[in-house]
C-alpha positions as CSV (number, residue, x, y, z in Angstrom):
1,X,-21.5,-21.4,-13.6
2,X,-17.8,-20.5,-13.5
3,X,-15.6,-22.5,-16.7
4,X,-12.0,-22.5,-15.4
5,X,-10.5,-22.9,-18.8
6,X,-10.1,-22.0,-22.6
7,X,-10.6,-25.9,-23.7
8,X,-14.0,-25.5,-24.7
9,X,-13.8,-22.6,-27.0
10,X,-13.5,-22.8,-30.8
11,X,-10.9,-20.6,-30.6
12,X,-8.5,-22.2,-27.9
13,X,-5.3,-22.1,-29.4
14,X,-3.0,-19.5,-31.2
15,X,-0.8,-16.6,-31.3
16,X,-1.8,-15.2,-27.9
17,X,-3.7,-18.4,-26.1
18,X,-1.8,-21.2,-24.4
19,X,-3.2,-24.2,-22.1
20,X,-1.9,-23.6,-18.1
21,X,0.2,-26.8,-18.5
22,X,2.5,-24.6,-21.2
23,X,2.7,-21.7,-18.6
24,X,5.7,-22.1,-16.6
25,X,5.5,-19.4,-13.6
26,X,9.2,-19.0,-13.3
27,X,9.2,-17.8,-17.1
28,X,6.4,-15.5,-16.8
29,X,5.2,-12.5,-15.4
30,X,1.4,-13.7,-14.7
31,X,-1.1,-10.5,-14.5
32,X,-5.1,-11.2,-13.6
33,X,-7.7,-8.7,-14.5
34,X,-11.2,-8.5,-14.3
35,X,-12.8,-8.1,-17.8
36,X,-16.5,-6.9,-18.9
37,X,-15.8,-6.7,-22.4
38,X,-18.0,-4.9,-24.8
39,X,-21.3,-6.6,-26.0
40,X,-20.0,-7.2,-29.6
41,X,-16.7,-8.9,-28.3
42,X,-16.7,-12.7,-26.3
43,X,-14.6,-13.1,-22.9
44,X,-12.1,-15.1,-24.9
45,X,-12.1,-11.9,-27.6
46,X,-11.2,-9.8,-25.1
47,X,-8.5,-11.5,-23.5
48,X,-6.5,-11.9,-27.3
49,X,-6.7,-8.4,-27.4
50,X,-5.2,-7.6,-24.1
51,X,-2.6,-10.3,-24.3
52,X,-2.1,-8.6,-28.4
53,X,-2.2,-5.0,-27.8
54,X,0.5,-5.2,-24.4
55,X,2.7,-7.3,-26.8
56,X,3.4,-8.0,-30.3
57,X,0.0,-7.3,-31.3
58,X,-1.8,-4.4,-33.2
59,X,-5.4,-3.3,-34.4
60,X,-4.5,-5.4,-38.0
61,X,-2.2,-8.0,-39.8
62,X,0.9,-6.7,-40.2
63,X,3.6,-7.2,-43.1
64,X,6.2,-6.7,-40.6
65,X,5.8,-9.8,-38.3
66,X,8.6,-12.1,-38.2
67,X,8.3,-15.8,-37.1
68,X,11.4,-14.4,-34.7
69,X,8.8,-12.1,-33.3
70,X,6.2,-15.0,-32.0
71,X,8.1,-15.9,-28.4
72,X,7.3,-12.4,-27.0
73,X,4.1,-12.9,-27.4
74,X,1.7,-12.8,-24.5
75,X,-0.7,-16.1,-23.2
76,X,-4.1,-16.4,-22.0
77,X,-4.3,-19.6,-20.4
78,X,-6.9,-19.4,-18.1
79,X,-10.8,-17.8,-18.1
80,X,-12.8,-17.6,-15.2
81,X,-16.2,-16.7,-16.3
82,X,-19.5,-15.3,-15.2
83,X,-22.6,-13.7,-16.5
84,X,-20.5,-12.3,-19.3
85,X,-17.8,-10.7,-17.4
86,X,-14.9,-12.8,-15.9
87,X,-11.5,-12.9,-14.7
88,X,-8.6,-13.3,-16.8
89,X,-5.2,-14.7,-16.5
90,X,-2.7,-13.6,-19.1
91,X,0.9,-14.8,-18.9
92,X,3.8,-12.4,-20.4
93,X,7.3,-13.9,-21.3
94,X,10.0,-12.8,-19.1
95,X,12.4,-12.2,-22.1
96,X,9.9,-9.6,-23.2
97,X,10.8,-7.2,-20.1
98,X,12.7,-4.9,-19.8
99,X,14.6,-5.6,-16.2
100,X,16.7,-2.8,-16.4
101,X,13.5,-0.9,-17.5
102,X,12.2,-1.4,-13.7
103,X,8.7,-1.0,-12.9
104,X,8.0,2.1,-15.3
105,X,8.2,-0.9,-18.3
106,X,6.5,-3.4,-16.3
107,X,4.0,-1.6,-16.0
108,X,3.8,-0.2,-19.6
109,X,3.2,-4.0,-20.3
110,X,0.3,-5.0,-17.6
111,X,-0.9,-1.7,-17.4
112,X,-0.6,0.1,-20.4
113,X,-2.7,0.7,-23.9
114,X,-5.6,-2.0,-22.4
115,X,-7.4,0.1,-20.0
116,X,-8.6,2.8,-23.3
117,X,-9.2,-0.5,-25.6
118,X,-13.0,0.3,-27.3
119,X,-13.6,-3.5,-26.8
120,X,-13.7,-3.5,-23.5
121,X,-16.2,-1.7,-21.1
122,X,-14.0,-2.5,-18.4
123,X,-11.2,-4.1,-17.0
124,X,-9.0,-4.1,-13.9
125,X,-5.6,-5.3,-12.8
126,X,-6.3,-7.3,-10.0
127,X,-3.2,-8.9,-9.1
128,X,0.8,-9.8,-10.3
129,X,2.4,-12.7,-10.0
130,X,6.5,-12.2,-10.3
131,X,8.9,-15.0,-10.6
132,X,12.5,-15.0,-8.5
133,X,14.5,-13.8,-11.6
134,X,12.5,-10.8,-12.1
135,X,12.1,-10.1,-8.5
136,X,15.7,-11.0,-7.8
137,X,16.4,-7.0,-9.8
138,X,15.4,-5.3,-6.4
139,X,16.9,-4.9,-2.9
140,X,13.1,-4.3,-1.6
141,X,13.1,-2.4,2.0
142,X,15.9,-2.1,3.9
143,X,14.9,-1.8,7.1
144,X,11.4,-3.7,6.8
145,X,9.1,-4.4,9.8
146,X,12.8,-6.0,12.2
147,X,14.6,-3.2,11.4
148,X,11.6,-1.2,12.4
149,X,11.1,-2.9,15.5
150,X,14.6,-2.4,15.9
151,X,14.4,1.4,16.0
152,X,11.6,1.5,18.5
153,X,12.4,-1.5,20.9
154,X,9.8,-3.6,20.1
155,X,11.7,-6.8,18.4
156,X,11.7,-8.9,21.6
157,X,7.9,-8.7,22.5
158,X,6.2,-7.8,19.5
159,X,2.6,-5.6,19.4
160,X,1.3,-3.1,17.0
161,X,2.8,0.1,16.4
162,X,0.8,3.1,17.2
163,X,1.3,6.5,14.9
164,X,0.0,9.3,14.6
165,X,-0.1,12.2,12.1
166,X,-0.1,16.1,13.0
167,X,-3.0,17.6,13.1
168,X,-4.2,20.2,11.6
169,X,-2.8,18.8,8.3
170,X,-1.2,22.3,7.4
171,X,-1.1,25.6,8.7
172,X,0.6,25.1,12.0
173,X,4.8,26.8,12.2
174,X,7.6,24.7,12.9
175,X,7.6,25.1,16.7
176,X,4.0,24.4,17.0
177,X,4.2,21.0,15.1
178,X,6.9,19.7,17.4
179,X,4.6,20.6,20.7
180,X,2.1,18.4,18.8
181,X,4.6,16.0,18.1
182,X,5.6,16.2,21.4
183,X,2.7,15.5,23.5
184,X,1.6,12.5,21.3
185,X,4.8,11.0,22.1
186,X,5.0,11.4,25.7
187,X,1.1,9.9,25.4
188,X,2.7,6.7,23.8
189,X,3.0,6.7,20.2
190,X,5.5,5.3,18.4
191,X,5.6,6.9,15.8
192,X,4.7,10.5,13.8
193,X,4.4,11.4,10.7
194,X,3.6,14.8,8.2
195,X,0.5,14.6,6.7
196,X,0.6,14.1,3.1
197,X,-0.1,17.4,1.8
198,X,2.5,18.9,4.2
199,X,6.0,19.5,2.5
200,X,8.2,21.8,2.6
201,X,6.1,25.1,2.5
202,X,7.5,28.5,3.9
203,X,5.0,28.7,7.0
204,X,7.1,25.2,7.5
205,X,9.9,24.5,5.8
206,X,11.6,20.9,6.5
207,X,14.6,22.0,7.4
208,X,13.3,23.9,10.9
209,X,10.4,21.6,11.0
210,X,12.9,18.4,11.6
211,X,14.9,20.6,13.7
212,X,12.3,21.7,16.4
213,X,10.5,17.9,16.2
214,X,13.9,16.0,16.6
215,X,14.6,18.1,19.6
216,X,11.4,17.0,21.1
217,X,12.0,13.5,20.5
218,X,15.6,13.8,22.2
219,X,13.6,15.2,25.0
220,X,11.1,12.3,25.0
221,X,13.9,9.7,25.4
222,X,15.8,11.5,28.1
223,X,11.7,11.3,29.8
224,X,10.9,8.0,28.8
225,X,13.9,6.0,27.3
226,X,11.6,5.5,24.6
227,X,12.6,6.6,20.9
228,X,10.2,8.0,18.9
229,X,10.3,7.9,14.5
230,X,9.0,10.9,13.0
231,X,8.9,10.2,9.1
232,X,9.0,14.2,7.6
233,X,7.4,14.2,4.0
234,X,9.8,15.0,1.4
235,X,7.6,14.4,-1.5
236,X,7.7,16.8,-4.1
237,X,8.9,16.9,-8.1
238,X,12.1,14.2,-8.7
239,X,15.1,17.0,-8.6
240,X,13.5,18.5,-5.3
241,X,12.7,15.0,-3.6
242,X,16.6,14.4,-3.3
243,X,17.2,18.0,-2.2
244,X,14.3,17.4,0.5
245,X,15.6,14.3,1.2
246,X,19.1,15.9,2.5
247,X,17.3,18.6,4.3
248,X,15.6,16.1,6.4
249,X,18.3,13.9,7.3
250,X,21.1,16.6,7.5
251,X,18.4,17.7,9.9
252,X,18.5,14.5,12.4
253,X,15.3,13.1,10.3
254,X,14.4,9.4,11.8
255,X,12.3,8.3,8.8
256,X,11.3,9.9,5.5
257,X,8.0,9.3,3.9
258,X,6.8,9.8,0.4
259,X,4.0,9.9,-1.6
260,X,4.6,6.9,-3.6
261,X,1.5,7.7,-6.1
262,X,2.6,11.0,-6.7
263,X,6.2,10.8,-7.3
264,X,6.2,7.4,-8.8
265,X,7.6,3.9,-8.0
266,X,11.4,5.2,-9.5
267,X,11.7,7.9,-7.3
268,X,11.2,5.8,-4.2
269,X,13.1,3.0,-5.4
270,X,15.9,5.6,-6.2
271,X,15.6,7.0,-2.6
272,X,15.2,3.2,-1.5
273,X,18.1,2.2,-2.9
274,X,20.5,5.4,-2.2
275,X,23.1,4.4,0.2
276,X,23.1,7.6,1.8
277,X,20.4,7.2,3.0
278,X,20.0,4.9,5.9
279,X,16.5,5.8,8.0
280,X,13.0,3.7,6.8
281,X,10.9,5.2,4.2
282,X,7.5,5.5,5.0
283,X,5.0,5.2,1.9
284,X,1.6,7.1,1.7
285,X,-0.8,6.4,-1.0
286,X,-3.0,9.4,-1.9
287,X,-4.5,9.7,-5.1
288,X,-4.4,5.7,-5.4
289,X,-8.4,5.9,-5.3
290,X,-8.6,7.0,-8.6
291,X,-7.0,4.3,-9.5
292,X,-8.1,1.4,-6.8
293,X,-11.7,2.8,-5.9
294,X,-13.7,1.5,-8.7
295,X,-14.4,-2.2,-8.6
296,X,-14.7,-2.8,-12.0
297,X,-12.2,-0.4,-13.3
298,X,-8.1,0.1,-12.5
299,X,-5.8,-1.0,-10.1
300,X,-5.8,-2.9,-7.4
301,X,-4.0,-1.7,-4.0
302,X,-2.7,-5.1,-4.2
303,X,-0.5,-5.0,-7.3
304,X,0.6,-1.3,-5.9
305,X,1.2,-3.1,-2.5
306,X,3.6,-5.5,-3.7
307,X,5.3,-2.7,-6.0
308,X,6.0,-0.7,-3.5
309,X,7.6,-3.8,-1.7
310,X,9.9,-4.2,-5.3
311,X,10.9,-0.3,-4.8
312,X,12.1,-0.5,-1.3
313,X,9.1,1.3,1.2
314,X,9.5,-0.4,4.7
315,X,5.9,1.0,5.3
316,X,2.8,1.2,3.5
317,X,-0.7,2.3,4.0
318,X,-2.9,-0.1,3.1
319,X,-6.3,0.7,4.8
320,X,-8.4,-0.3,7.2
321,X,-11.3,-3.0,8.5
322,X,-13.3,0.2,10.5
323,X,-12.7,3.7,9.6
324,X,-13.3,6.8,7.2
325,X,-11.9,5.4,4.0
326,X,-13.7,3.6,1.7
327,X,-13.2,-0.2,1.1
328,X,-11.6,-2.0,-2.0
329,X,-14.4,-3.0,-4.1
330,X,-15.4,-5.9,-5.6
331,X,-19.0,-6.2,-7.1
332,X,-19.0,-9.1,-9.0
333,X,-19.6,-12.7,-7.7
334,X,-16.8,-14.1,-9.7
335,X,-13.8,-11.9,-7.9
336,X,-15.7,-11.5,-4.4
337,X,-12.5,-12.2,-2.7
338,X,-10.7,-9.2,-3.9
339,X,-13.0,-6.7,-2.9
340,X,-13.9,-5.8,1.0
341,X,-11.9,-6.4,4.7
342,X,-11.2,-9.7,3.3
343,X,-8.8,-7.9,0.3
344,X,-7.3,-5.5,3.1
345,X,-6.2,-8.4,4.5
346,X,-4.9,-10.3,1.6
347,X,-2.7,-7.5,1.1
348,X,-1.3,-7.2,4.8
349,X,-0.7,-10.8,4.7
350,X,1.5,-10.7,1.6
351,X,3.3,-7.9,2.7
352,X,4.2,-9.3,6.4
353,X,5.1,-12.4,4.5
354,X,8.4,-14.0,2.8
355,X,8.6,-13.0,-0.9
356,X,11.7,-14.4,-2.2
357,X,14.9,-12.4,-0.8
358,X,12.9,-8.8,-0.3
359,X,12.5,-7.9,3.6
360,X,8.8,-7.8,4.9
361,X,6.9,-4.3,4.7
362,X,4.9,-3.1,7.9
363,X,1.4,-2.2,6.7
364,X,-0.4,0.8,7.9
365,X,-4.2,1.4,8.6
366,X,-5.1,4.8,8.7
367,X,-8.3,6.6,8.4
368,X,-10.9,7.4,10.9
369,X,-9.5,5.2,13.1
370,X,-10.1,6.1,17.1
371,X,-10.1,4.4,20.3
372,X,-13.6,2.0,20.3
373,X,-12.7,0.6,17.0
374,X,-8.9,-0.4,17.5
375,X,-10.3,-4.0,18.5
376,X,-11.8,-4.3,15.3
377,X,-9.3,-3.2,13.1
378,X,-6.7,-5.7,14.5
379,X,-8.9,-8.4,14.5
380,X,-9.8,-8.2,11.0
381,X,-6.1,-7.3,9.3
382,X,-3.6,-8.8,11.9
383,X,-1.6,-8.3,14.7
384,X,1.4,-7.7,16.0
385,X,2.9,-6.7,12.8
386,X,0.4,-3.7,12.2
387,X,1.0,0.1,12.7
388,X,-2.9,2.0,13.7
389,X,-2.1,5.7,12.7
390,X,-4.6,7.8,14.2
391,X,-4.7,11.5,13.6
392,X,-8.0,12.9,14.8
393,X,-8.5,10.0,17.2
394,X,-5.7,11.5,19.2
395,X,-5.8,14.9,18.4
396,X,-9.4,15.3,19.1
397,X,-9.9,13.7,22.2
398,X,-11.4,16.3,24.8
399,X,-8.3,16.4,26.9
400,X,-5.9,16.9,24.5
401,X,-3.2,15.3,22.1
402,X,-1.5,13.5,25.1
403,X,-4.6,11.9,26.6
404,X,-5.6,10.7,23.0
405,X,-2.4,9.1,22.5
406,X,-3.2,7.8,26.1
407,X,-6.3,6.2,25.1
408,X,-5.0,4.4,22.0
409,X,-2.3,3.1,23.9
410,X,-5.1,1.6,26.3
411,X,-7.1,0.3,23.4
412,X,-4.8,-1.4,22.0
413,X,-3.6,-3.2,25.5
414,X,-7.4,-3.9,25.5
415,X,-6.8,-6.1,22.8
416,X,-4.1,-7.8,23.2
417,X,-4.7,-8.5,27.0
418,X,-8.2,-9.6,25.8
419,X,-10.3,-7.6,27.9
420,X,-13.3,-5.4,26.3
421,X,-12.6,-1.8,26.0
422,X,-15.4,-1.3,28.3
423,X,-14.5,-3.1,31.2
424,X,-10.4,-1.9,29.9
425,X,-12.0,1.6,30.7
426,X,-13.1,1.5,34.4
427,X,-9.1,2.0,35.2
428,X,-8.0,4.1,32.1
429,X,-10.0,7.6,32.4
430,X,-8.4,8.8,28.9
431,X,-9.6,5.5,27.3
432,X,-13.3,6.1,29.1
433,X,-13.7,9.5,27.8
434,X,-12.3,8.4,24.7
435,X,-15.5,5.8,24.2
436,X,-17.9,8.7,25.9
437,X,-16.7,10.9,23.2
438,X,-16.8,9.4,19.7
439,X,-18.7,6.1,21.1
440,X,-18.3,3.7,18.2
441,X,-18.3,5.7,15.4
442,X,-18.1,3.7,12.1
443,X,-18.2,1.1,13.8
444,X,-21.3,-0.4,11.8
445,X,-20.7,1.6,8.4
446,X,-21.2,-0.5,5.7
């Protein structure tokens, strides 16, 4: 059985435990993390020393402490426990954070020293609860999911935004990405990106890369009256990014995208926050499994989610219900929630929702994902406010880019006119190949 507080342990009160009445939420930063701790240490052991070690604390009694010095230290006020292992909420005073430190010091503090403590055989930072005077340091997205919208004419009926990425991920010139970039947007995408290990390499350098895809995309418009955002990648070390940043956009770039992992939460809140630059940053996450994928140990894509929201991406990849990727795990019964679709989910909802003054971010599922299981991944992380990317679900459809980008189109109308793809597919020959081809591919992966 779960115990929901510290009140029945001997060692209840002190330096670093408090009761949750004491905890006011607009004075704290609030972090939860899973904890196994060691066999020689208790749950309540464990969570001193993480509350200690991230602030005033150390290994030993110190002749240095100062009565002065006990206000910054940090709570544990609340224990959820099971089997040994258990979920731990520690509460850390605003006046010991550094605001104009950004996120690099926060996350020194939640994230720092207490993932190598010997104490613990594991522990992961689940989630982060920020008050308004904390949050109130950031200007957040500046175009979020209206301004978005805005670009690509969807404000005033509302549906999911299809992407796509080029395909193959590297290797193709300048002239040939924008043909690619071309046909998927004549098929109906609304959007294309670089895949993330795509740059600025000299088989295809940014500069003629945004050239030859903008001039595509004028083309599209004059063909359909439909525009088109193509987010070029511009990640790369901190000097560079600024340098690829003005390529791009000096270039007719509609969108940049980073990868936010990579170059750090700074970097895109600098290009976030950089008044020069006034297209939508869209964020990819690779290398976040080594931090996300264990579900015992790390980060959770949530508390990266809702950092990225702090540091000014107007899109994020998040995951999806149905696709290639592996989903957020969660093994123990105590944390359940946090773990699976279900966690996906969480995290789409709190980015598509208010969050004090900061503009919504449009979340991103990416990853395996093809015609037969668009109906799924909607119905399990929301619509409208959704962008499906698909790269080899358009790019590998037996007719071509332009009949993939057909039959994801069609998909998705399946959905939201409430008509199975099946039955969607009699009319829509791209969609019907589309289903004879890949059929319902991990569709029923566990």
């Amino acid at each position: 059985m779960a115990k929901d507080s510290l009140g029945n342990s001997p060692v209840a009160r002190g330096t670093f435990l408090a009761y949750p009445e004491e905890i006011d939420p607009d004075k704290y930063v609030i972090a939860l993390y899973y904890v196994e701790p060691n066999e020689n240490t208790t749950l309540e052991e464990a969570g001193r020393e993480i509350a200690s070690e991230e602030s005033i604390g150390t290994w030993t009694e110190i002749k240095t402490l100062r009565e002065t010095v006990l206000k910054y230290a940090a709570k544990v006020y609340k224990i959820k426990r099971v089997d040994g292992s258990g979920l731990i909420y520690v509460a850390f005073p605003l006046d010991l954070i550094d605001f104009e430190g950004g996120i690099s010091h926060l996350l020194s503090i939640v994230a720092g020293n207490l993932f190598g403590l010997s104490s613990l055989r594991n522990v992961r930072l689940l989630d982060l609860q920020l008050p308004k005077d904390y949050v109130k340091n950031y200007r957040g997205p500046k175009f979020g999911i209206k301004g978005v919208r805005e670009l690509v004419s969807t404000i005033r009926e509302p549906r999911p935004h299809l992407g796509t990425i080029v395909k193959p991920k590297v290797g193709l010139n300048p002239k040939e990405t924008a043909e690619v970039a071309y046909e998927a947007a004549i098929g109906g995408v609304d959007f294309i990106k670089d895949d993330e290990t795509l740059t600025n390499q000299k088989f295809n350098p940014i500069e003629d890369r945004v050239s030859y895809v903008m001039e595509k995309l004028d083309l599209v418009r004059e063909e359909t009256d439909r525009r088109v955002i193509y987010a070029v990648n511009i990640t790369s070390d901190y000097g560079e990014l600024f340098e690829n940043a003005e390529r791009a956009l000096s270039h007719g770039a509609n969108a940049l995208m980073v990868d936010v992992i990579v170059v750090g939460f700074p970097a895109l809140r600098a290009l976030a926050e950089d008044p020069s630059i006034k297209v939508p940053i869209h964020v990819h996450r690779c290398m976040h499994a080594a931090m996300t994928r264990n579900p015992k140990h790390g980060v959770h894509m949530m508390v990266i989610a809702k950092l990225v929201r702090l540091a000014g991406g107007d899109q994020l990849h998040t995951g999806t219900a149905v696709g290639k990727m592996e989903k957020p795990g969660a093994q123990a019964q105590v944390y359940k929630e946090w773990g699976g679709v279900k966690s996906v989910r969480r995290i789409n909802d709190f980015l598509r929702s208010e969050w004090y003054e900061l503009k919504p971010v449009m979340p991103v599922a990416s990853g395996g994902i093809h015609p037969a299981i668009v109906p799924s991944n909607l119905e399990a992380l929301g619509s409208p406010d959704i962008q499906i990317n698909a790269g080899g679900g358009i790019h590998g459809h037996p007719w071509g880019t332009r009949a993939g980008a057909k039959a994801m189109v069609q998909a998705i109308e399946a959905y939201l006119k409430g008509i199975p793809l099946e039955e969607y597919a009699k009319e829509k020959p791209e969609l019907r190949e589309a289903l004879k081809y890949w059929g319902y591919k991990f569709l029923n992966q566990k």
